[in-house]
C-alpha positions as CSV (number, residue, x, y, z in Angstrom):
1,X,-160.4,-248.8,-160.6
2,X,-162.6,-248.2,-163.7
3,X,-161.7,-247.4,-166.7
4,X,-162.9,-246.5,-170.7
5,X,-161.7,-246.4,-173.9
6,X,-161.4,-243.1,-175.5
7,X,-160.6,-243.9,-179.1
8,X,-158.3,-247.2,-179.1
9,X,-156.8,-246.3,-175.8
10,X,-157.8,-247.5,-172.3
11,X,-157.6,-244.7,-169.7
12,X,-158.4,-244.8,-165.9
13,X,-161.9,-242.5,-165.3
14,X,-160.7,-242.2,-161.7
15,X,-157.6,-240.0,-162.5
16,X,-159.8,-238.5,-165.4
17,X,-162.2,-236.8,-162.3
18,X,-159.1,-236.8,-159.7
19,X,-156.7,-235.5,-161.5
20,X,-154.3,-232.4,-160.7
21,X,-153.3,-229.4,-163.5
22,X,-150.8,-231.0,-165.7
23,X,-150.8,-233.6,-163.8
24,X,-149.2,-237.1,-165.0
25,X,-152.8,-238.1,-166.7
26,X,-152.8,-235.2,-168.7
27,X,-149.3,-235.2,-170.0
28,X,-150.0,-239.1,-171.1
29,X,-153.6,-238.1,-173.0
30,X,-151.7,-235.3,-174.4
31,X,-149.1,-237.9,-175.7
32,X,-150.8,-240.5,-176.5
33,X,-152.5,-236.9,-179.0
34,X,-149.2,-236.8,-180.7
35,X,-148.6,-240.3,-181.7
36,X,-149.0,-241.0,-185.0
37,X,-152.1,-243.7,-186.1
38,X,-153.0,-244.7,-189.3
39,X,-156.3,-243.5,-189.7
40,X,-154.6,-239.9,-188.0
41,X,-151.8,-239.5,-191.1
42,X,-153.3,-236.5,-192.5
43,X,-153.2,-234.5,-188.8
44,X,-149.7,-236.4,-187.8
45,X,-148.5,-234.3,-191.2
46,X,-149.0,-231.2,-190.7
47,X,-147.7,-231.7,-187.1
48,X,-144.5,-232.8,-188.8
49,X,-144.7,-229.9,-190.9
50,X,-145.2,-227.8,-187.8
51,X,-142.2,-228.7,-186.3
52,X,-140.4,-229.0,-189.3
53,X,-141.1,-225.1,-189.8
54,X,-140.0,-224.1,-186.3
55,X,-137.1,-226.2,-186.6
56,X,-136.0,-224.0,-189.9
57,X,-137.4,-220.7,-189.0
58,X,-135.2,-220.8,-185.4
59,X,-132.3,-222.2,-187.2
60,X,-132.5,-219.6,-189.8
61,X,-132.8,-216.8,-187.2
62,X,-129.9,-218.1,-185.1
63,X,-127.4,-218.8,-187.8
64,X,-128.6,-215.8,-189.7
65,X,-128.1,-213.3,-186.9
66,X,-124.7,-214.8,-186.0
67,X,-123.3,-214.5,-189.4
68,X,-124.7,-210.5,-189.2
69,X,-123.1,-210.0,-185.3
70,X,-120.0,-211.8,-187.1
71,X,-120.2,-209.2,-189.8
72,X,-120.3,-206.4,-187.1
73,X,-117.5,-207.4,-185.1
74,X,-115.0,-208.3,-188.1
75,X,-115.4,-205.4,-189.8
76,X,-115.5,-203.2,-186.4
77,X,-111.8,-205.5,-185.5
78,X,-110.8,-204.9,-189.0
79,X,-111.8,-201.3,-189.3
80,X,-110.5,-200.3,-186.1
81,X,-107.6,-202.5,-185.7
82,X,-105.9,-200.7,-189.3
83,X,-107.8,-196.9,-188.2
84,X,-107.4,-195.1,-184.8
85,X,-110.6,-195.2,-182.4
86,X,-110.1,-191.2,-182.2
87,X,-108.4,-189.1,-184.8
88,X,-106.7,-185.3,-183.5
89,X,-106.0,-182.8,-186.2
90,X,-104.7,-179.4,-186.4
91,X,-107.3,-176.4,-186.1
92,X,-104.8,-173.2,-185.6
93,X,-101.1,-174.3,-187.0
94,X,-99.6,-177.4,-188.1
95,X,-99.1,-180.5,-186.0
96,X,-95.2,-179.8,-185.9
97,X,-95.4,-180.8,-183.0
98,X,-96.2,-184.3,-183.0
99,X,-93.6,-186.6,-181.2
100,X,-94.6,-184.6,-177.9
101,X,-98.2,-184.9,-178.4
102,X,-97.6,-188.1,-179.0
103,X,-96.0,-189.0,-176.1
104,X,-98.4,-187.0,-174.0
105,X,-101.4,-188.7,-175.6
106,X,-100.3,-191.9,-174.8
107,X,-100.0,-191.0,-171.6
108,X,-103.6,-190.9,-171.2
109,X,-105.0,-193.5,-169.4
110,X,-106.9,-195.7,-171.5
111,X,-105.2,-194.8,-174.6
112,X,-102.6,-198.1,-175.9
113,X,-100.9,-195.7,-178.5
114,X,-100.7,-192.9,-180.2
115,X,-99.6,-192.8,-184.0
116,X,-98.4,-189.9,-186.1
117,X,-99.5,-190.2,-189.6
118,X,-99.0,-188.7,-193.1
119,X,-101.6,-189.7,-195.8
120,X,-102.4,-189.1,-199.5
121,X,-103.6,-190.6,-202.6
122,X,-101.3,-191.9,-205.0
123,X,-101.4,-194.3,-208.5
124,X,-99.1,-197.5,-208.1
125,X,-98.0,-199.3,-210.8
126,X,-95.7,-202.3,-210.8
127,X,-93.9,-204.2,-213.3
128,X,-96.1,-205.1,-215.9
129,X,-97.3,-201.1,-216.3
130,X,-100.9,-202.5,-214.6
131,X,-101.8,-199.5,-212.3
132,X,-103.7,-199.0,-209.3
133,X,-105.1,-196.0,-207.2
134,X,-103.3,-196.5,-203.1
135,X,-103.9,-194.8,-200.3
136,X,-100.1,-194.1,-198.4
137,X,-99.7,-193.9,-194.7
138,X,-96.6,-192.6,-193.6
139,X,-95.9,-193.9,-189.8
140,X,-93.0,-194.8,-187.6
141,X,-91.5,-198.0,-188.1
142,X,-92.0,-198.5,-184.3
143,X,-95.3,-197.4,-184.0
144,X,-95.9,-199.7,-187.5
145,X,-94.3,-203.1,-185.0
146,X,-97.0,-201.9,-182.3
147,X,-99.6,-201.8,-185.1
148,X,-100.6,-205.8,-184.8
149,X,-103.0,-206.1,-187.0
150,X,-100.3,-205.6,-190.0
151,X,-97.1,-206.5,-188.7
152,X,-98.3,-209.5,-187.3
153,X,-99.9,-210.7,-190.7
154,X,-97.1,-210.0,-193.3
155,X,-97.1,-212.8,-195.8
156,X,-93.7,-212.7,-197.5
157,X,-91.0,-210.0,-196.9
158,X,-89.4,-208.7,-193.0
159,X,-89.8,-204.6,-191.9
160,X,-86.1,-204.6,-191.8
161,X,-86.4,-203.0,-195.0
162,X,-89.4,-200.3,-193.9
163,X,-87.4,-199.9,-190.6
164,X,-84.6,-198.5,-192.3
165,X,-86.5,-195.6,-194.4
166,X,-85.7,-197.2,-197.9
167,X,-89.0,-199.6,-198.1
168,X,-92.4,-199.7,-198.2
169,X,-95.5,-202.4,-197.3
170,X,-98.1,-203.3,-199.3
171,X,-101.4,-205.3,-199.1
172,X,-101.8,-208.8,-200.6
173,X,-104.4,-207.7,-203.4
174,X,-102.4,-205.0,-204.2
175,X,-99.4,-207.3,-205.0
176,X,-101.5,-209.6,-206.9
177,X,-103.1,-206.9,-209.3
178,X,-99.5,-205.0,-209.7
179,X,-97.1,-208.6,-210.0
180,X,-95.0,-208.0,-207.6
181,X,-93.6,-209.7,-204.6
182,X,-91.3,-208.9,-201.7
183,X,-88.1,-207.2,-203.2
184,X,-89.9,-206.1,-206.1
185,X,-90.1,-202.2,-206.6
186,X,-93.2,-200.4,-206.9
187,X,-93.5,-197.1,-208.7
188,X,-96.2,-194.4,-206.9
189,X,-97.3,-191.4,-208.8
190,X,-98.4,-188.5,-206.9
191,X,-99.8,-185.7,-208.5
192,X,-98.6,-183.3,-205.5
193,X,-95.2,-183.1,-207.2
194,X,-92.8,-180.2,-207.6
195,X,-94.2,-176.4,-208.4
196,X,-92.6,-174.9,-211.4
197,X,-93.0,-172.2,-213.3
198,X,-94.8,-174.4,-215.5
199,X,-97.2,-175.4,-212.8
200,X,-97.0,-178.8,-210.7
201,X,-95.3,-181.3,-211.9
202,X,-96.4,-184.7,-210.7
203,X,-93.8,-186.4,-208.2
204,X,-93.2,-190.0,-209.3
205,X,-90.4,-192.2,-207.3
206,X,-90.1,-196.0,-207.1
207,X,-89.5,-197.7,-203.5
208,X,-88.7,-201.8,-202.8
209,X,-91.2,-203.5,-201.4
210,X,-89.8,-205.0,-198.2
211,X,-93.1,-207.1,-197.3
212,X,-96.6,-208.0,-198.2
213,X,-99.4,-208.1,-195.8
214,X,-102.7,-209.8,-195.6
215,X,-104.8,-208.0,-192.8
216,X,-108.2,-210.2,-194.4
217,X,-111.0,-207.2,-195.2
218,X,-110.1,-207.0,-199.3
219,X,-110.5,-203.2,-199.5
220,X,-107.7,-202.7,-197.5
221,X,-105.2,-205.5,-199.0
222,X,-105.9,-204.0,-202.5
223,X,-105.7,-200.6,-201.3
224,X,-103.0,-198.9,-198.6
225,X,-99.4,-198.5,-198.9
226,X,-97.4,-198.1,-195.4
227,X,-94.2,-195.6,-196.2
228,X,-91.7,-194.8,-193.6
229,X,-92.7,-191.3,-192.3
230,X,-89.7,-189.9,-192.9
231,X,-89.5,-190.3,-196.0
232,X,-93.7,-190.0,-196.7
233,X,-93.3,-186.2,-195.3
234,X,-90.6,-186.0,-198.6
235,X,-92.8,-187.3,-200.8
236,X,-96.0,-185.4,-200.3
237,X,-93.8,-182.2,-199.0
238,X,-94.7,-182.1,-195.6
239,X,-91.4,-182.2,-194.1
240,X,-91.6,-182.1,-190.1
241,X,-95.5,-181.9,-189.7
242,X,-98.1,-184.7,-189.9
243,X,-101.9,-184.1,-190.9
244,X,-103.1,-186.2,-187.3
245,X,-102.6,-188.5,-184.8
246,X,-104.5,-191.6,-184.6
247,X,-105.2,-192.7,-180.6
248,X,-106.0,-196.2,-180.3
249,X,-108.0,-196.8,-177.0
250,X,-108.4,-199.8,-174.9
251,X,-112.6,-199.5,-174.9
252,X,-113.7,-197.9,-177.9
253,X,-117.1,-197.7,-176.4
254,X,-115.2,-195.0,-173.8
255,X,-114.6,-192.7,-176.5
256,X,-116.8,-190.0,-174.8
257,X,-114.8,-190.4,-171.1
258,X,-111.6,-189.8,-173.0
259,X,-112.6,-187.1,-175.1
260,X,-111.7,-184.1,-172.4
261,X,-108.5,-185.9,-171.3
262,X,-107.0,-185.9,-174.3
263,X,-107.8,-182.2,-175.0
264,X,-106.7,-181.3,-171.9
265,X,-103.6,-183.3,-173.0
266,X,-102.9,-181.8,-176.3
267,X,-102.7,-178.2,-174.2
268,X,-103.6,-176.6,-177.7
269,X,-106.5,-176.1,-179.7
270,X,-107.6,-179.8,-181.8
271,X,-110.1,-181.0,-183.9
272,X,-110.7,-184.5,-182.6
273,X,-113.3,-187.2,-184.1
274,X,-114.0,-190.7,-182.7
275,X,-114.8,-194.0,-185.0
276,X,-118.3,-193.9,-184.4
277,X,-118.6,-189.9,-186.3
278,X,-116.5,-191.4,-189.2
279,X,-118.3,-194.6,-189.7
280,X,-121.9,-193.7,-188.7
281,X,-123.6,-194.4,-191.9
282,X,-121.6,-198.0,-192.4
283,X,-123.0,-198.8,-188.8
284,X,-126.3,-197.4,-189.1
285,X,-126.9,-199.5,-191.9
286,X,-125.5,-202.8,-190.7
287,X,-128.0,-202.1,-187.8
288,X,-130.8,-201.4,-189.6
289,X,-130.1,-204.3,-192.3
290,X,-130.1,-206.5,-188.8
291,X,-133.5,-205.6,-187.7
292,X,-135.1,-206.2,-190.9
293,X,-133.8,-209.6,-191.4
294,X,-134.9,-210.2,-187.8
295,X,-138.6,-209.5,-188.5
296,X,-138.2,-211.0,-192.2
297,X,-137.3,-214.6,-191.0
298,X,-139.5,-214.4,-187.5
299,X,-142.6,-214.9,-190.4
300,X,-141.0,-218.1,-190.8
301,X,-142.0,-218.9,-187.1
302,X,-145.1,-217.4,-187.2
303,X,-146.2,-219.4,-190.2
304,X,-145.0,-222.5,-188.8
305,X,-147.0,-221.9,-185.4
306,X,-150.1,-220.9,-187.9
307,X,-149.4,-224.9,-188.8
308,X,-150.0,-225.7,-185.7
309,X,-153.3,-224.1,-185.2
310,X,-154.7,-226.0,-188.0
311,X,-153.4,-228.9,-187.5
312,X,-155.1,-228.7,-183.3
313,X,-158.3,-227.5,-184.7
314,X,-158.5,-231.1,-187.0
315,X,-156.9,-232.9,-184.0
316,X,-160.0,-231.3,-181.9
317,X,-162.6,-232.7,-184.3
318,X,-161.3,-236.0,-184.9
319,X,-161.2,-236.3,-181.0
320,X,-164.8,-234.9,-180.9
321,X,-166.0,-238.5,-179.0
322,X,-162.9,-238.6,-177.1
323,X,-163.1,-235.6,-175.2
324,X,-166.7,-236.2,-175.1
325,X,-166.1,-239.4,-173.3
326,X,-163.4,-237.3,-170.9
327,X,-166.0,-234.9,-170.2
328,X,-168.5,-237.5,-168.7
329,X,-166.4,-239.4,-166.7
330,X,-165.3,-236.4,-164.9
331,X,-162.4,-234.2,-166.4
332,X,-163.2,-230.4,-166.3
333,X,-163.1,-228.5,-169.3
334,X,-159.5,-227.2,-167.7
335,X,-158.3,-230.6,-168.0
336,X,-159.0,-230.6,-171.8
337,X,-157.6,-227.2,-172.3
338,X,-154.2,-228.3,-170.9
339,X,-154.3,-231.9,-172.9
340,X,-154.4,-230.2,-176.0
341,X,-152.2,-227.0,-174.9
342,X,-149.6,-229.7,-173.9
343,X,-150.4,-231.4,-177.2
344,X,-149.1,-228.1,-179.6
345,X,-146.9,-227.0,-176.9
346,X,-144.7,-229.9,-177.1
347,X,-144.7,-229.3,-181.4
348,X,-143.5,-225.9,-180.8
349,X,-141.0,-226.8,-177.8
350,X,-139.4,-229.9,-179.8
351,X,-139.3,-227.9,-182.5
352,X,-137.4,-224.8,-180.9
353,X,-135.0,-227.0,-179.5
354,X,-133.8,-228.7,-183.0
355,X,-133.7,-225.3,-184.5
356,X,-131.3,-224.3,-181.6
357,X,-129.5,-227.1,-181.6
358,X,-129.3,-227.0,-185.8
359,X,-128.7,-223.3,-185.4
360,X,-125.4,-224.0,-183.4
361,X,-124.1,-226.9,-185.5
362,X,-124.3,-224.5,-188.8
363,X,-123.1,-221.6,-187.0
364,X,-119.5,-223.8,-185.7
365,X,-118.7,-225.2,-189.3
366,X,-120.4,-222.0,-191.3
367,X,-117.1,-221.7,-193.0
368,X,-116.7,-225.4,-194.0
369,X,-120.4,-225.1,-195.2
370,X,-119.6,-222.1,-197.1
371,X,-116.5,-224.0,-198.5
372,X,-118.3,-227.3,-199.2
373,X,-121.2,-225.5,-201.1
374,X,-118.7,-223.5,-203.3
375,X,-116.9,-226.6,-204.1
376,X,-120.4,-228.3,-205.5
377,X,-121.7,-225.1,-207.2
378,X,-118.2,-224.3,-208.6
379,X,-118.6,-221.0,-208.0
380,X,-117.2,-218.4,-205.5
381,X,-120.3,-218.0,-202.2
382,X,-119.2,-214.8,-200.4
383,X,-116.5,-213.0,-202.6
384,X,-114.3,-211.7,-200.7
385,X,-114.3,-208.6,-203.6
386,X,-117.8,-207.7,-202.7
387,X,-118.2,-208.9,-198.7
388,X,-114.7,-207.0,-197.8
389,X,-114.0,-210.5,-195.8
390,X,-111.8,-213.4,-196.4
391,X,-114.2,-215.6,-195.0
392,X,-117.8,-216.0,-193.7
393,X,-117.5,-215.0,-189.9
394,X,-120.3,-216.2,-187.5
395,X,-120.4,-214.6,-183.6
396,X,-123.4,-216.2,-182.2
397,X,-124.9,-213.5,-178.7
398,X,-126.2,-215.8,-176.0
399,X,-129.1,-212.8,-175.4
400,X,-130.2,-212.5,-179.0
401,X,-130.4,-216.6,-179.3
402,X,-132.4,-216.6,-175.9
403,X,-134.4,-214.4,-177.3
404,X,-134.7,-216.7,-180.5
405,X,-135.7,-219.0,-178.1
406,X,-138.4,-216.7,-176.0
407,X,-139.8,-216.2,-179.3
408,X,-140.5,-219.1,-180.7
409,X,-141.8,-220.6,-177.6
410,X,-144.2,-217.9,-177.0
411,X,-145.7,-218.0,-180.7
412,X,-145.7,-221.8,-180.4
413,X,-147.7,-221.9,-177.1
414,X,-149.9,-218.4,-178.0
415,X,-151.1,-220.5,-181.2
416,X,-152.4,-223.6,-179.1
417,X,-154.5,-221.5,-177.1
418,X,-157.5,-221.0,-179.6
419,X,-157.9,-224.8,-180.2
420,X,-157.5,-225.6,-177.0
421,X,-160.1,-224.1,-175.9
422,X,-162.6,-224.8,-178.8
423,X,-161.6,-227.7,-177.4
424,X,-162.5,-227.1,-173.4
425,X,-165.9,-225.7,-175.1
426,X,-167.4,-228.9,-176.6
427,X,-170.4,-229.7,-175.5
428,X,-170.2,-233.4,-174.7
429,X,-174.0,-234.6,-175.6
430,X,-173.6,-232.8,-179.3
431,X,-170.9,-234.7,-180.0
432,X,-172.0,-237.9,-178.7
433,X,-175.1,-237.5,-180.7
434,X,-173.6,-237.3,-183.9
435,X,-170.9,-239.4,-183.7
């Protein structure tokens, strides 16, 4: 067996000139490359900084496109879980009819319920005089139970007030910015009052408030009254019609499918809208938001595999003699390409792996993060006044962190490829001779 020794290291010449593609002598030059020496501290640096860049840039993608899908699907749950996927309004007289069309619509297959509603804007002021603009919905007290997203989040309070016709429900935010609590009465000013010969008098009218409800998106806590609908068609003098129906679905994505089964249901002419028409700009822009962030923090990446360019390229010359030495005892200029493609690769690989793995931990505990780093800063990190949310959600997608993980490899291993073959290319006699 004979052997040489390429830089402090003894390696067999025999497997050197024998030995397969990535075989095992390759992989153990390659990592004998990576070790860290004294005299090597500069190059072992900027391979740490190399992976420490991956490492952050994959973490940041994953936990920052988790917290953005989170985002997407709380405020989709939270927006369609209080609002009907598809809304059907009159076009040629009044929906007077709306218990049948009701029934009839929830008939439908694919459609979970159907919800007669009576809506308008009103001011609401509690105790202390503070006032507040509301939103009232008039509904059923049944179809209210069905509606789980509020009656299976009331805070303080029971709906055996509201199922009676003589109370109404209102959000959490709302009760904190009026004083009240459960049993309190609310006063709600509505300026489509009484017509007199003086012109319309404003209609004000005070109702208990039976319970309180937290649904957890802020605009809506601090903003919508439920009313019996009964006694909503009184107050906004609308007595036996309702202005739609809201049709919750079982897919919301099947919007399109159901669209000529409930017209063919109504057996009248409708004007009927889906979620997507009424929130298109919202979701537009949480979609375009997404992609830019995506292409903002994949820099990070590519900087850190520009790292490991540089850091190959000074590994190349300090091994000038060493691949010299390779070169004459038999390897092929493939062999040296693959040492030193194995060399960066396994930078970029370890360093894709932490970020995942990083990535994950952040995303499981991102609200205890969120809560810890408030704590320290004394301040308030994601209000929920401003991000609509309670608290920071984070839904990580197994395809987008694949991808993630595609990504990074492939600008990892793209960016050993130019000094690995400068370092195929030496020319073993020039570099013995100046060495």
């Amino acid at each position: 067996m004979a052997t040489t020794a390429v830089g402090n290291e003894t390696v067999d010449t025999d497997k050197a000139a024998t030995a397969r593609a990535f075989s095992g002598f390759e992989r153990m030059v390659a990592w004998r490359y990576l070790r860290a020496r004294r005299k090597e501290a500069f190059i072992s640096v900027i391979a740490g900084f190399s992976f420490i860049g991956i490492m952050l840039g994959v973490a940041t993608l994953i936990i920052v496109m988790a917290v953005m899908n989170g985002f997407r699907t709380e405020l989709v749950s939270r927006i369609l879980g209080i609002n009907g996927h598809m809304i059907v309004q009159a076009v040629d007289q009044p929906l007077s009819d709306y218990a049948g069309l009701a029934e009839r619509f929830a008939a439908v297959p694919g459609v979970t319920m159907a919800l007669p509603l009576v809506e308008g804007q009103t001011l609401a002021s509690g105790r202390e005089g503070a006032g507040t603009g509301a939103l009232v919905r008039g509904i059923r007290p049944d179809d209210l139970t069905k509606l789980s997203v509020v009656s299976s989040n009331i805070r303080s309070g029971d709906l055996v007030g509201f199922a009676t016709g003589e109370g109404v429900l209102i959000g959490s935010r709302m009760a904190a910015q009026l004083g009240l609590s459960a049993g309190d009465t609310i006063t709600l000013v509505s300026p489509e009052g009484d017509v007199t010969p003086l012109g319309v008098n404003p209609r004000v009218k005070s109702y208990p408030v039976s319970a309180i409800f937290e649904i957890g998106m802020s605009e809506y806590d601090a903003s919508i009254i439920y009313m019996p609908l009964e006694e909503s068609q009184i107050y906004f003098n609308v007595e036996g019609i309702v202005q739609s129906i809201e049709l919750f679905i079982s897919n919301p994505d099947a919007v399109d499918e159901l669209r000529p089964l409930i017209e063919e249901a109504a057996g009248r002419q409708i004007f009927l809208t889906d979620w997507r028409q009424r929130n298109q700009t919202f979701f537009s822009a949480l979609q375009v938001e997404r992609n830019v962030m995506f292409m903002i923090l994949t820099l990070i990446v590519l900087v850190a595999a520009l790292n490991i360019i540089s850091g190959l390229i000074m590994l190349v010359k300090d091994k000038a003699s060493d691949i010299a030495i390779l070169r004459t005892m038999g390897a092929t200029s493939g062999a040296i390409m693959r040492i030193f493609f194995m060399t960066g690769a396994a930078i970029g690989t370890a360093g894709t792996l932490a970020g995942v793995v990083l990535g994950v931990i952040v995303c499981l505990n991102i609200e205890s993060i969120r809560q810890f780093f408030s704590w320290v800063s004394g301040t308030m990190l994601f209000d929920p006044e401003l991000y609509f949310l309670s608290q920071l959600p984070a839904d990580m997608n197994a395809s987008e962190t694949i991808s993630v993980i595609i990504m990074a490899l492939s600008l990892s291993f793209m960016a050993t490829i130019f000094p690995a073959w400068r370092a195929s290319r030496l020319d073993p006699v020039q570099a013995l001779r100046y060495e």
